[in-house]
C-alpha positions in Angstrom: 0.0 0.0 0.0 1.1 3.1 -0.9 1.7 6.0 1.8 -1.4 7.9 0.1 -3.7 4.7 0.1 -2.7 4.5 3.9 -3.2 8.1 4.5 -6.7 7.6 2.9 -7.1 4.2 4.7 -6.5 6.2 8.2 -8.8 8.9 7.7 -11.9 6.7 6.6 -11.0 4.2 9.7 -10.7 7.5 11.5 -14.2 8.9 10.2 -16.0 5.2 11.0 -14.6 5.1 14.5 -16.4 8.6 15.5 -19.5 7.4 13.3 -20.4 4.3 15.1 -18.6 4.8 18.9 -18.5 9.1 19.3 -22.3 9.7 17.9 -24.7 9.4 20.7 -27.3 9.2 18.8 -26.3 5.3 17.7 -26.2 4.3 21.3 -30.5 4.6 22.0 -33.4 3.5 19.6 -35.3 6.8 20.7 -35.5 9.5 18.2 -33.9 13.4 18.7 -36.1 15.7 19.4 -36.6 18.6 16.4 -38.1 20.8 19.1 -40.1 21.7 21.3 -42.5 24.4 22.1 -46.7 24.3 22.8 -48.7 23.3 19.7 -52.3 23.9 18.3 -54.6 21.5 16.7 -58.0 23.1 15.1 -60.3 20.6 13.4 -63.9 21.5 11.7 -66.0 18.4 10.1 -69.7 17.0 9.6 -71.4 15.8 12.1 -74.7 12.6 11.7 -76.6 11.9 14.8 -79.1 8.7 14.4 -81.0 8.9 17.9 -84.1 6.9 18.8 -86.9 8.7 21.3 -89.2 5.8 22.8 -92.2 7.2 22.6 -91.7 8.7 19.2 -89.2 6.8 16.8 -85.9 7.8 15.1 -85.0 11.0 13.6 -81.8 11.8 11.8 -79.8 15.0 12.1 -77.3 16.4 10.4 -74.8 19.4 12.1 -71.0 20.3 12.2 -68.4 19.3 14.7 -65.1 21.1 15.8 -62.3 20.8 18.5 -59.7 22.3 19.7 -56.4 20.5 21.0 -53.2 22.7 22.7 -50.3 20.9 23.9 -48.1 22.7 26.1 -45.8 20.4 27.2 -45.1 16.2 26.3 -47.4 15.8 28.4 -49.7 18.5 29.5 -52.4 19.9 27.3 -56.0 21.1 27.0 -58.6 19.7 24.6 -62.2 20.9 23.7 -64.8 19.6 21.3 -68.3 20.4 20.3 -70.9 19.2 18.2 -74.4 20.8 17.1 -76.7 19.0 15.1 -80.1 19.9 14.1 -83.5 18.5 12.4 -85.9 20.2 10.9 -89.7 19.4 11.4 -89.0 16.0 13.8 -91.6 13.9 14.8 -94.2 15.7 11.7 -94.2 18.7 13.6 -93.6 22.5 12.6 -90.4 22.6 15.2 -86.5 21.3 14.9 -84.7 19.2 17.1 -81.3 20.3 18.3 -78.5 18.8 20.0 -75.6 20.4 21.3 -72.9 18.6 22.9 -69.5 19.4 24.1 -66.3 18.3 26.2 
């Protein structure tokens, strides 16, 4: 081997060396962390309710749903969600039905 091919031989054993013992990042399975800061989730669909009144039958209503998710921490946060749905003239009469629920 020439002293260039060695030279080049040293380096690369050199460079592998701090690639597989020197990175800590090799040593653990876990991921690093790209950061870290609090975090906002907003989410708006549609919303079917099905329900059954016993004395009256089933009506169907149709309505939007939305929530809210902050994350302030790994493992602190604050969620809220809320549906409303609605039926117009339930049961054969000249009124709606509405439903509103939230958490």
């Amino acid at each position: 081997m020439t002293s260039s091919g060695r030279l080049k031989f040293g380096i690369l054993a050199i460079f592998a060396s701090q690639i597989l013992f020197a990175n800590p990042s090799c040593s653990g399975q876990e991921p690093r962390i790209a950061g870290i800061g609090p975090t906002v989730s907003i989410s708006i669909g549609y919303a079917y309710l099905n329900n059954e009144v016993p004395s009256a039958g089933r009506i169907s209503q149709n309505g939007v749903s939305f929530g809210v998710t902050t994350e302030f921490t790994r493992r602190i946060g604050i969620k809220a969600e809320a549906s409303y749905t609605r039926a117009y003239g339930a049961f054969g009469v000249d009124h709606h039905s509405d439903v509103l629920a939230y958490l």
